[in-house]
N, C-alpha and C positions, 0 to 999 in steps of 0.2 A: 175579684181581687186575687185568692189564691189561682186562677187559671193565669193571669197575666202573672206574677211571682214566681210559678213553674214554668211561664213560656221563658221568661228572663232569664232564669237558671240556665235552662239544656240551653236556649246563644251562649249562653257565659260559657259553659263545658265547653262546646263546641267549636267557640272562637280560640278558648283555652287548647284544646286538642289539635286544631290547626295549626298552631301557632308553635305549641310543641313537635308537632311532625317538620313542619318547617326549619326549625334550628336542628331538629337531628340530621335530617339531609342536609344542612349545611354546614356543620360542623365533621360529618364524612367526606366529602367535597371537599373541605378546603384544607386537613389533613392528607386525603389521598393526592393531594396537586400538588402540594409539598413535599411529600413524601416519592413521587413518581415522579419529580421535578418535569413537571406540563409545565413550561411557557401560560398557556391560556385553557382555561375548560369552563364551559356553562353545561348545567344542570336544568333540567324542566322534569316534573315529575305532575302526574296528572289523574287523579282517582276519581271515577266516575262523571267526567269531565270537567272537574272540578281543580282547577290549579293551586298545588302546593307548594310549587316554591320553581321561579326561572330567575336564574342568580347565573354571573359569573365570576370565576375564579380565578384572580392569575393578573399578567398582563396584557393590559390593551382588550378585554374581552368583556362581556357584558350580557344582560337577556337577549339583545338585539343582535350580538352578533351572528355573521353569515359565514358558515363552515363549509369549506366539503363534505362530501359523506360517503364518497366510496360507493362500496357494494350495497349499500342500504337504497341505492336509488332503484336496485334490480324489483325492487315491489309496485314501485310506481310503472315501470315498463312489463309486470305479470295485472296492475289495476287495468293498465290501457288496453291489454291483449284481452282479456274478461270483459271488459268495455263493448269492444267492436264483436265479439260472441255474444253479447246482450243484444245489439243494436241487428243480429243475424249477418253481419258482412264475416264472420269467418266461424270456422269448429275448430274444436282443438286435437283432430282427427286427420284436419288435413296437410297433404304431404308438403314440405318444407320448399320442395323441389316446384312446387305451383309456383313458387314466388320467385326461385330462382333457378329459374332449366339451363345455366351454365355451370351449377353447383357439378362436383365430381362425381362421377359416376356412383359411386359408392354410397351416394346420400338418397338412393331413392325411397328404399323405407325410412326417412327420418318425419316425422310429427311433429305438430308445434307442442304435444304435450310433452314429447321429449326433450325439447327445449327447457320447457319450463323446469320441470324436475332437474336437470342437468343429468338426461339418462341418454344423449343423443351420439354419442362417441366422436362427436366434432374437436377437434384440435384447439385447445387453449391460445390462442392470439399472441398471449404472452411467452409462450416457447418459440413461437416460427423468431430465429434471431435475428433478421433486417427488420423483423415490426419491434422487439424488444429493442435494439438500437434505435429507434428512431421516436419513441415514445415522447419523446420532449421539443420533439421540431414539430412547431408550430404552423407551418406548409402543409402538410400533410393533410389531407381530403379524406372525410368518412367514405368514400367508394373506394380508394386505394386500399383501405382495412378490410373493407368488407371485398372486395374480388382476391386479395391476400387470402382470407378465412374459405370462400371458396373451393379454392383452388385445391386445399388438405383432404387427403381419403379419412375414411374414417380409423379411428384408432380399436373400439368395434364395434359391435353390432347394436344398431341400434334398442336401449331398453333389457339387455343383456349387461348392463351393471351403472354404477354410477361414477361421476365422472364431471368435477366443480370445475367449468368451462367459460370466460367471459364471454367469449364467442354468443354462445348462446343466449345472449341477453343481447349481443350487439344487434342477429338477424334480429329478434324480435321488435326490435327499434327502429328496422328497417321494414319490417310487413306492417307495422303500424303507418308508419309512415306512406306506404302504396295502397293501403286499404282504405287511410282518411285523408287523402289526399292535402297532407297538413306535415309541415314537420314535426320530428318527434314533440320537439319542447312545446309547441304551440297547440297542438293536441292534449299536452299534459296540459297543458294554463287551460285551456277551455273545458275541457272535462272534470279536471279535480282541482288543480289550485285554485281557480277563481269561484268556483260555486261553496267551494271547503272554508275560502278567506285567507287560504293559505299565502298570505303575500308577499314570505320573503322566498318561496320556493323559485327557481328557474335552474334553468341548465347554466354550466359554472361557464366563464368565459377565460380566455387567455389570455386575454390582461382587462382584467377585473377592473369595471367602473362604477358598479354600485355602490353606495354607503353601508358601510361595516362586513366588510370582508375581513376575513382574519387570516392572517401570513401564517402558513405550516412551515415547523421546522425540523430537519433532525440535528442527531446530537455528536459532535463532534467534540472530539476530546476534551469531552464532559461541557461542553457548552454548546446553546443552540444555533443551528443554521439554518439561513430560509432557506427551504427547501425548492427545488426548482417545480415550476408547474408542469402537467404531462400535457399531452396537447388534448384539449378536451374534445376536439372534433373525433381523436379515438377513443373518447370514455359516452360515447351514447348507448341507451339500453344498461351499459354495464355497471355505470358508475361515476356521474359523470354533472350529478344533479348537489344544488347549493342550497340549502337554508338554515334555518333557526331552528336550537331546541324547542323549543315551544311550539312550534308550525309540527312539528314532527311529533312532540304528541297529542296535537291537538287531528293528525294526521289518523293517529296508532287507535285513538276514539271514533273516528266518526267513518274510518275504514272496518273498523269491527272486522281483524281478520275470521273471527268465530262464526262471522255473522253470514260474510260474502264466501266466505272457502270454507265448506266443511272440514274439521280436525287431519281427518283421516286423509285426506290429499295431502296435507301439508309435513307429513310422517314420511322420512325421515326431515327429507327438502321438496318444498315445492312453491312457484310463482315468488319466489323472492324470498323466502323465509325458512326459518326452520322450525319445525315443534318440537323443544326438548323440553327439561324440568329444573327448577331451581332446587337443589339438593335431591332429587330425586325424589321431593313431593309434591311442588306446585309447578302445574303446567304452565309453561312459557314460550309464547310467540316471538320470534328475534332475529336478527342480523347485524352482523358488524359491518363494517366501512371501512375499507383501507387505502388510502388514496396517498400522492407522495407530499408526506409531513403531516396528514392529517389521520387519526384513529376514531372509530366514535362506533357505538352502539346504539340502536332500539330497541327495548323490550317492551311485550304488551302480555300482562297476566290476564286473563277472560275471564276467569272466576271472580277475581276482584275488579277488573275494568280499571285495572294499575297500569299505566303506561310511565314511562321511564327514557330520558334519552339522555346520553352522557356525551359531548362532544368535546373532543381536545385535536390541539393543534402542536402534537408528536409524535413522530413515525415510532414504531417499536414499542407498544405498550399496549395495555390491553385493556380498554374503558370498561369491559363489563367486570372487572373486577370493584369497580366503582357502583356499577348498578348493583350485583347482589347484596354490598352490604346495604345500600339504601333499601332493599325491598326488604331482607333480613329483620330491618329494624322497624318499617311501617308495619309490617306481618309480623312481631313480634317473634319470630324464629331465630332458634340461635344456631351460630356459627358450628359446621359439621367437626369433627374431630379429626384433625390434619395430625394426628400425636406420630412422632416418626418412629420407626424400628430398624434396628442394625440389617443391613441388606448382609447374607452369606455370599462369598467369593463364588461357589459356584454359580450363584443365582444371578450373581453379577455378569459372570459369564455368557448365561442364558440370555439374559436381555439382551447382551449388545451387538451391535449390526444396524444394518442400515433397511428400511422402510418406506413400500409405496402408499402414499394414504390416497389416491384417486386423484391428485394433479397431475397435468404437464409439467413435466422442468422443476419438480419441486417432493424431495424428498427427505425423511426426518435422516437423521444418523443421532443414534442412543450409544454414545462414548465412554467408555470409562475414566473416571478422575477419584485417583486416589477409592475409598470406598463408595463410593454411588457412582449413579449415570448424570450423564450431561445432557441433553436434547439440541444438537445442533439441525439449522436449518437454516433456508434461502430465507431473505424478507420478502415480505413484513413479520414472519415469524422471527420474534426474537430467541438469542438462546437462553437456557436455562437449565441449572441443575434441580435433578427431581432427588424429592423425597417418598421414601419408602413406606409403606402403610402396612406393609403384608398383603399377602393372594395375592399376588400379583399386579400391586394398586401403584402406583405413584401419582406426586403431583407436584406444579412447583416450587422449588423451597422459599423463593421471597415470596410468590404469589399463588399461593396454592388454587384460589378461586379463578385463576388463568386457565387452567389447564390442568385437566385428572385422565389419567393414562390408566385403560384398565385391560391385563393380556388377558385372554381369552382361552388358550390352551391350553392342555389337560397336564399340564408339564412337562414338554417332551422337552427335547434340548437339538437345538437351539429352539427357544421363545418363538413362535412364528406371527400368530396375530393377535391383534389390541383392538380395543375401540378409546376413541377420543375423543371427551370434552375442550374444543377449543374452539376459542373465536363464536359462540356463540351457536355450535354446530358441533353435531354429531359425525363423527370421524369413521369409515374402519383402514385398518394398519396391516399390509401385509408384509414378511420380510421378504429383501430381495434377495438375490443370489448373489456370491463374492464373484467380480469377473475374473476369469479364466485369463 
């Protein structure tokens, strides 16, 4: 009798504990969706594969609905490349140029492991300007992009620095594709979606006929707009794949990136992902998604076996500022100390200028306004005025868990390099020269 009284108890606690973790992820959710005026956002949060809570927020959205997800699909196209190195049809040693001997001359040391990392010095897609014009015509053939990407010499040496490329996930989409004689998507469905259960996963279409898709929008004079679709024939490998929060962490569990990709590959980026730390204590597996109208995050902590997807349908916002505070509060951790301090005019000085952080076509500008800095940038990066912390720290002042800017130099003047928390990735910043 006392053993069944005690078994009673810890369900009670238990059910009692779930049920509390539950409403606190839902009650940050539906504050931050309000407060970041998201149209629609679902949450799925997933500890030890155990589901806590897949809610949506907003309108028109729900557990079931089907998101874009941007860059977050670039893990699914590093599982398939892992895949077929499993299966012996390929190394991640061999040269890039095996798959395509019209590629430019300049690509002949380039490696699929270079790809992966995004260490290959291939040309970002979205700089060549006839592919960034044409992003949204629906005509357009995946070989048009890929003999486009081609055709660029290298920017440099291969594995001599690094260098956040779509490109490089586009080839990989393409040597899957000639090594399993399957296309990309249908190789994913057979290999992971359908043996994982992952049902609402497929590659996104350009005019959408599945049940519960969800319209991205941005925000035009302060109200939203549906956002146009890009043409998804030029988001494979890169970005270009659709589902459910819940599929995604039911994904972030049974992919076990700790388990399949030792830590130490995945430092700084690597196969889709990045290994950074939530406040600078707990290790975190992650990638954002930035697609047009849609924003969304994964994260998966390994120590805890926390997985975490926050998916909204808004350009220009930042979802993992929704994930930390949820993990924040499952891990009982509290909020780091954002306390600001008066920036000095010279210091002001020293910061500003303008910054390459390793893209094509996409560089920070740190402004002066009145006393602080502003952070201007191309999208999906939105702008934002940072707040001062001292040493050289800022971050941003509505959304400090966005983004933490930390320089790096001995204080020379001008300020020359940072590293960066943003988007779910570790940054570095170097400045550029004023042109002549």
């Amino acid at each position: 009798m006392a053993k069944l009284l005690l078994t009673a108890t810890l369900l009670l606690l238990g059910s009692v504990a779930f049920a509390n973790d539950a409403e606190t992820i839902r009650k940050i959710a539906r504050a931050e969706q309000q407060r970041l005026e998201i149209p629609g956002l679902t949450v799925a949060v997933s500890r030890g594969g155990e589901m806590l809570l897949n809610e949506g927020f907003g309108n028109d959205v729900d557990a079931d609905s089907v998101y874009q997800l941007g860059s977050i699909s670039k893990q699914f196209t590093a599982a398939g490349v892992l895949r077929l190195v499993e299966q012996g049809k390929l190394t991640l040693e061999a040269p890039v140029t095996q798959f395509f001997p019209d590629a430019h001359e300049s690509w002949r040391d380039v490696r699929i492991s270079h790809l992966l990392h995004q260490t290959s010095g291939i040309r970002e897609f979205f700089s060549i300007p006839e592919v960034g014009k044409a992003l949204t015509d629906h005509t357009r053939t995946p070989d048009e992009l890929l003999q486009r990407i081609l055709r660029e010499p290298l920017g440099f040496g291969p594995g001599s620095r690094w260098s956040y490329s779509n490109s490089n996930y586009t080839l990989l989409a393409a040597i899957i594709e000639q090594l399993s004689g399957a296309p990309y998507e249908e190789f994913l469905a057979r290999e992971f979606f359908q043996p994982l259960g992952l049902q609402s996963m497929h590659h996104c279409e350009n005019q959408p006929t599945r049940p519960h898709i969800v319209t991205g929008y941005n925000i035009r004079d302060g109200k939203p707009v549906p956002a146009e679709i890009e043409n998804m024939n030029w988001a494979r490998g890169d970005g270009g794949l659709c589902g459910t929060a819940a599929d995604l962490v039911k994904w972030a569990q049974s992919y076990s990136y700790d388990k399949l990709i030792p830590q130490q590959r995945l430092a700084p980026y690597g196969y889709g992902v990045s290994l950074v730390s939530l406040d600078e204590k707990v290790p975190k597996i992650a990638h954002n998604g930035a697609i047009g109208g849609f924003m969304c995050t994964l994260a998966f902590y390994p120590d805890q076996q926390l997985a975490i997807a926050v998916l909204t349908n808004r350009s220009r916002i930042w979802p993992q500022v929704i994930e930390k505070q949820i993990t924040r509060a499952l891990l009982g951790l509290p909020a780091p100390d954002y306390a600001a301090l008066p920036l000095p005019p010279k210091e002001l000085e020293r910061y500003s200028g303008t910054y390459d952080i390793g893209v094509a076509n996409l560089s920070l500008r740190l402004v002066t306004r009145g006393a602080k800095l502003r952070l201007e940038a191309t999208p999906p990066i939105p702008t934002a005025d940072l707040r001062y912390l001292g040493n050289g720290r800022f971050v941003a002042e509505d959304n400090p868990d966005a983004l933490q800017l930390q320089f790096t130099d001995s204080g020379s003047a001008p300020a020359d390099r940072f590293h960066l928390l943003m988007a779910s990735m570790q940054w570095s910043g170097r400045r550029l020269p004023i042109p002549k």
